[in-house]
Backbone bond lengths (Angstrom), bond angles and torsions (degrees), N, CA, C in turn:
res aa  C-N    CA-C-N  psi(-1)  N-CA   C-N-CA  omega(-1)  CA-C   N-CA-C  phi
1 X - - - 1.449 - - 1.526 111.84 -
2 X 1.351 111.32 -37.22 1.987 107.81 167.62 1.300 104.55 -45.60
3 X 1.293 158.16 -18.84 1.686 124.38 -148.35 1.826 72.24 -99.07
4 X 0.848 141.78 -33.37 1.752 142.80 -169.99 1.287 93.76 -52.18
5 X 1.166 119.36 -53.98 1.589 115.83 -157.79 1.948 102.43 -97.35
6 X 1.303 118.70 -5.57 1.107 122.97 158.19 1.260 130.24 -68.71
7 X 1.313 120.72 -40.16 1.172 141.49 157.87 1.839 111.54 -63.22
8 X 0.981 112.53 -39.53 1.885 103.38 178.83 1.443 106.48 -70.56
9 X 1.738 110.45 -49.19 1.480 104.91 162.75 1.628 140.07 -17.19
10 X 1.639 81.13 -61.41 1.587 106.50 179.58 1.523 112.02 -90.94
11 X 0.851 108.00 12.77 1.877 109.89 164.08 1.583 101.18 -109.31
12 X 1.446 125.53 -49.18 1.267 117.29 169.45 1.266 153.42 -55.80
13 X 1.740 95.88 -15.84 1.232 121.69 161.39 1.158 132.51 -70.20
14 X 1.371 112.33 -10.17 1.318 129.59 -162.31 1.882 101.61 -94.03
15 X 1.496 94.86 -13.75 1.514 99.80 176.17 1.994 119.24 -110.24
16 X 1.326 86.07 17.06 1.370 77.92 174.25 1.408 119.18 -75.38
17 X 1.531 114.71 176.60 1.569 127.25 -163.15 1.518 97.54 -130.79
18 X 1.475 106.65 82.15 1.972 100.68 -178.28 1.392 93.71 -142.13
19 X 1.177 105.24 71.38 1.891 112.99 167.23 1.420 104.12 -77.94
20 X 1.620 122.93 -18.73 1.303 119.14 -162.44 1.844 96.71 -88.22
21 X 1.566 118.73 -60.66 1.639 125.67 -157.71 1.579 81.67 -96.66
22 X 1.358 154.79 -30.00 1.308 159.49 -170.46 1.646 77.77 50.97
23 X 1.313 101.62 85.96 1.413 112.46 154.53 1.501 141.91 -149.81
24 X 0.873 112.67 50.46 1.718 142.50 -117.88 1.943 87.72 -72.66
25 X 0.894 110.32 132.25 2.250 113.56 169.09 1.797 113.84 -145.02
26 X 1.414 80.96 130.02 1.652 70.37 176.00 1.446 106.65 -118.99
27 X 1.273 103.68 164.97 1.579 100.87 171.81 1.862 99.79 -149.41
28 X 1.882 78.14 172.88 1.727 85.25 -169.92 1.352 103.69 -156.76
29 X 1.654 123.58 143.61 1.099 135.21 -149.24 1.347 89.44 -124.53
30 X 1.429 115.64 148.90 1.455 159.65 168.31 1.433 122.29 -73.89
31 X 1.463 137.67 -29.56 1.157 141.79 -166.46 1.590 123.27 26.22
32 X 1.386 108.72 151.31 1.457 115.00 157.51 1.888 105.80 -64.15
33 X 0.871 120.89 -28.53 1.747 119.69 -171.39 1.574 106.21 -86.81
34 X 1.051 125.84 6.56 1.824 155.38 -168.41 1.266 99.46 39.39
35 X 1.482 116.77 35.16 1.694 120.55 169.31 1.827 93.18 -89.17
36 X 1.896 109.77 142.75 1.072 110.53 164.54 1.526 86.67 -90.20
37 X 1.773 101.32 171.14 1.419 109.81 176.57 1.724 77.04 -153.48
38 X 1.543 95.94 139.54 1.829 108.38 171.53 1.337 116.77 -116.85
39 X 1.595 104.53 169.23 1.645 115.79 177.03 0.859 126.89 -146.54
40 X 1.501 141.65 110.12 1.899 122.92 168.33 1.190 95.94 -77.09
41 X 1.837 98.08 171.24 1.325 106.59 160.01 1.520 110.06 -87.18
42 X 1.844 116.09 158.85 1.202 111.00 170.47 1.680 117.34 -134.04
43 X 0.904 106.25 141.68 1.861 101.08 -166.12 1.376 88.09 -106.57
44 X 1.554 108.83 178.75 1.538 129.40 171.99 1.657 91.23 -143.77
45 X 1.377 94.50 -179.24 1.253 134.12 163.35 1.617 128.03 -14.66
46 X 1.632 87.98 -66.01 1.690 115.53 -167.29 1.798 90.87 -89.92
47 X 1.506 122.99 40.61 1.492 117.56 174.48 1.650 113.68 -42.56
48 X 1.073 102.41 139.73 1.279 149.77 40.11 1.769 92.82 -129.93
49 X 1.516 119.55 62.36 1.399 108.79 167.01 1.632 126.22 -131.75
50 X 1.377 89.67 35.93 1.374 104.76 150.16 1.226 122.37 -65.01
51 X 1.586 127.54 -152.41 1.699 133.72 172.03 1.704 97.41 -163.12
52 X 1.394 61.39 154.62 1.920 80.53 -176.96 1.717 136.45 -68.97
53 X 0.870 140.72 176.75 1.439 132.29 -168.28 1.949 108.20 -72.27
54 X 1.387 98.56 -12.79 1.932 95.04 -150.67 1.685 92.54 -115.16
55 X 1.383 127.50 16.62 1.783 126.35 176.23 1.949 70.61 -128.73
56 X 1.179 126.73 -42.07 1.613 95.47 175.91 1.411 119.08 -68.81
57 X 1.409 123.84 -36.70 1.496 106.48 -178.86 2.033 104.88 -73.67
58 X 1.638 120.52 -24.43 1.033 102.99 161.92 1.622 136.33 -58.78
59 X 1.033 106.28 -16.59 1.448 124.55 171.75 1.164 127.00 -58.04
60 X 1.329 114.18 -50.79 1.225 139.03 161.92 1.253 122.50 -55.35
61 X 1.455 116.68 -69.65 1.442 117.48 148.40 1.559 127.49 -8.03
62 X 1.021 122.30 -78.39 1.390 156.52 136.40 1.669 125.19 -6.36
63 X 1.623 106.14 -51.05 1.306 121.25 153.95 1.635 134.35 -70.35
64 X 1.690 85.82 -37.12 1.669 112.44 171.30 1.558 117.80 -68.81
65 X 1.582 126.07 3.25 1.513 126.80 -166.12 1.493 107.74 68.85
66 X 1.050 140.85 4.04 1.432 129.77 159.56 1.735 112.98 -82.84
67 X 1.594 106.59 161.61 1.247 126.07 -166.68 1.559 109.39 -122.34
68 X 1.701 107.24 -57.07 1.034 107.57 -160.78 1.750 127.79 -112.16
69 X 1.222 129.23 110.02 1.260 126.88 -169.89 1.385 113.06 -58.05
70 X 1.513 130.64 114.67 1.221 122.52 165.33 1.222 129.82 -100.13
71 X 1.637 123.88 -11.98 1.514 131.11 146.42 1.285 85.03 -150.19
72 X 2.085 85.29 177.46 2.123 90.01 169.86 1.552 71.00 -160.58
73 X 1.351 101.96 168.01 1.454 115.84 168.84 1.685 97.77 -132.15
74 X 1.516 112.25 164.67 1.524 149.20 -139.42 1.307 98.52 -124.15
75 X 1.262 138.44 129.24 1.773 124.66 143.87 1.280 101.76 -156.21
76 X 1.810 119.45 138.14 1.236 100.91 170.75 1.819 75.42 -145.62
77 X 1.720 91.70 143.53 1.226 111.89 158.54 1.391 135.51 13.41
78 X 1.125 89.43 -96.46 1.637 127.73 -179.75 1.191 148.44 -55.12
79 X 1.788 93.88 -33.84 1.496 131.56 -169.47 1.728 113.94 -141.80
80 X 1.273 109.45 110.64 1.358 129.15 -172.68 1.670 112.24 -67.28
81 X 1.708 132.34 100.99 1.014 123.91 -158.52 1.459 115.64 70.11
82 X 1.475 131.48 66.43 1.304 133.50 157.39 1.317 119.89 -79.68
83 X 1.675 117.02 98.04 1.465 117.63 177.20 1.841 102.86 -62.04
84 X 1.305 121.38 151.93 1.237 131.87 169.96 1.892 107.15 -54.09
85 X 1.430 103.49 147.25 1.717 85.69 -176.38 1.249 108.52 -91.76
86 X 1.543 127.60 -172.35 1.421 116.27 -172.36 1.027 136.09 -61.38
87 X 1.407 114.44 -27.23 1.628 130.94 -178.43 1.506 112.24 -75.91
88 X 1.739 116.61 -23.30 0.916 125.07 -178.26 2.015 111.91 -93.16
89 X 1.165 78.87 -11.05 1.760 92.26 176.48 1.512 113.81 -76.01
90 X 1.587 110.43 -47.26 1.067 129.82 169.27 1.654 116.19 -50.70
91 X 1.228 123.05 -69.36 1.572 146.92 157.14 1.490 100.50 -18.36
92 X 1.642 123.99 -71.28 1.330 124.30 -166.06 1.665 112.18 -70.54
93 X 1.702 109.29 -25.81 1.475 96.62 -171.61 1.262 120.13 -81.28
94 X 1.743 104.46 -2.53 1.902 119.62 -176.33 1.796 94.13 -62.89
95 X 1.301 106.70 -38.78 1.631 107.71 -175.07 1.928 117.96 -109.04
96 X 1.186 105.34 24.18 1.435 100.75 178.03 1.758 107.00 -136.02
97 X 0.891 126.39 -177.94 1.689 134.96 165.82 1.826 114.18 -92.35
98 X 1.269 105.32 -168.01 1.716 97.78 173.53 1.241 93.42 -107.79
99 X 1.426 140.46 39.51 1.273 133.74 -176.38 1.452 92.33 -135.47
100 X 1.368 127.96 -26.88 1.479 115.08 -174.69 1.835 100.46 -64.41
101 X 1.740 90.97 147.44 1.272 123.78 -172.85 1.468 106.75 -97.51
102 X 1.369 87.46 104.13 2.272 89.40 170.45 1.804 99.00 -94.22
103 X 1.360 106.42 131.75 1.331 116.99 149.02 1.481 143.33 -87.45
104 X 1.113 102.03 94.59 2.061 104.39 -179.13 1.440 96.67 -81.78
105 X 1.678 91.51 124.82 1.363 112.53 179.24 1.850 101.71 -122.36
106 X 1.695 110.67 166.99 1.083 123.86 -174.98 1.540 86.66 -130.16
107 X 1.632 116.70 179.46 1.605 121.88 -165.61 1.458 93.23 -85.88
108 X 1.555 130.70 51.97 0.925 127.46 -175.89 1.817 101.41 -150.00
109 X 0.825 136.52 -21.17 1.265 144.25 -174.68 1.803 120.66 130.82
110 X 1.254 116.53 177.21 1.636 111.27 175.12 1.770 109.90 -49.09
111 X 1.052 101.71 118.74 2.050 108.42 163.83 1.621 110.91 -98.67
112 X 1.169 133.08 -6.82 1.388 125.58 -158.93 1.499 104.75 -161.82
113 X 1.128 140.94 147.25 1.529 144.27 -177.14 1.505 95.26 -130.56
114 X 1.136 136.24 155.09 1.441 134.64 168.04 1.655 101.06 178.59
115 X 1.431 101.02 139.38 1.578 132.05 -158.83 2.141 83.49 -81.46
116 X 1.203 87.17 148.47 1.663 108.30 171.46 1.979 105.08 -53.12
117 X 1.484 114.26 -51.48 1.093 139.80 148.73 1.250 110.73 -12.22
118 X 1.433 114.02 -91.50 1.649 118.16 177.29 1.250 127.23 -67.47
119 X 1.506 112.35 7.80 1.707 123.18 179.19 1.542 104.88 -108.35
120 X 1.523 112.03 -24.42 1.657 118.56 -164.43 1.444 103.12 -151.41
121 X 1.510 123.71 70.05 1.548 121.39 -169.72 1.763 101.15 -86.23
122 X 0.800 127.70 142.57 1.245 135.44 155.59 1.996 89.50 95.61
123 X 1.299 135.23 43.09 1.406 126.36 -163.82 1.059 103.35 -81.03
124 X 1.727 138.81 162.36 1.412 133.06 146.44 1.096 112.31 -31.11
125 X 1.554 138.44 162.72 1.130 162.17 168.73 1.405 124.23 -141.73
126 X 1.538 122.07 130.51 1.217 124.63 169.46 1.119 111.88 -109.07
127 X 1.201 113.70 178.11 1.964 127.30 171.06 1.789 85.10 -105.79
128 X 0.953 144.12 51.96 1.441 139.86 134.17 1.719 100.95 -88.72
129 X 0.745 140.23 -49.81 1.665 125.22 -166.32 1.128 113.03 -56.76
């Protein structure tokens, strides 16, 4: 089921807005509703205060009536295996488990599988899940 969400990645990326870091990533979410929903990142002006590709495809998500992340996959351009950065680690685990599966992909398909867990050990936690 990753090459599905590898492929939305890599179509979404294709819409990012990074004239500033020219670093274009897309990502794409899995849902509990088994709708993917995608995101680039998009910068402005006042850089570095854009946001990243993976709180936009949560957004969407989010807008779309979904809640819960059950995988997403990663791809950016430039950089072979882009783990999500911390803030974005933080962001995805408000909507996933320590069992959801992120995929880091290269313009070639998934290279790496890794648990929410081994991307964000010790994360905040709420009693919302």
């Amino acid at each position: 089921m990753s090459h599905d969400l590898f492929e939305a990645a890599r179509g979404a990326m294709a819409f990012a807005h990074a004239p500033y870091s020219k670093f274009p990533v897309g990502a794409a979410i899995r849902a509990e509703d088994g709708r993917v929903y995608t995101g680039a990142n998009i910068e402005n002006l006042s850089f570095p205060q854009g946001w990243c590709a993976e709180p936009t495809a949560i957004g969407a998500m989010i807008m779309g009536g979904a809640k819960k992340i059950v995988e997403m996959a990663v791809i950016a351009e430039k950089l072979p295996l882009c783990p999500p950065c911390g803030g974005c680690r933080q962001k995805i685990s408000e909507f996933a488990g320590k069992d959801t599966k992120i995929y880091l992909c290269d313009e070639t398909g998934v290279k790496k599988t890794m648990t929410m867990e081994e991307l964000l050990p010790f994360s905040f936690e709420t009693e919302l899940g």
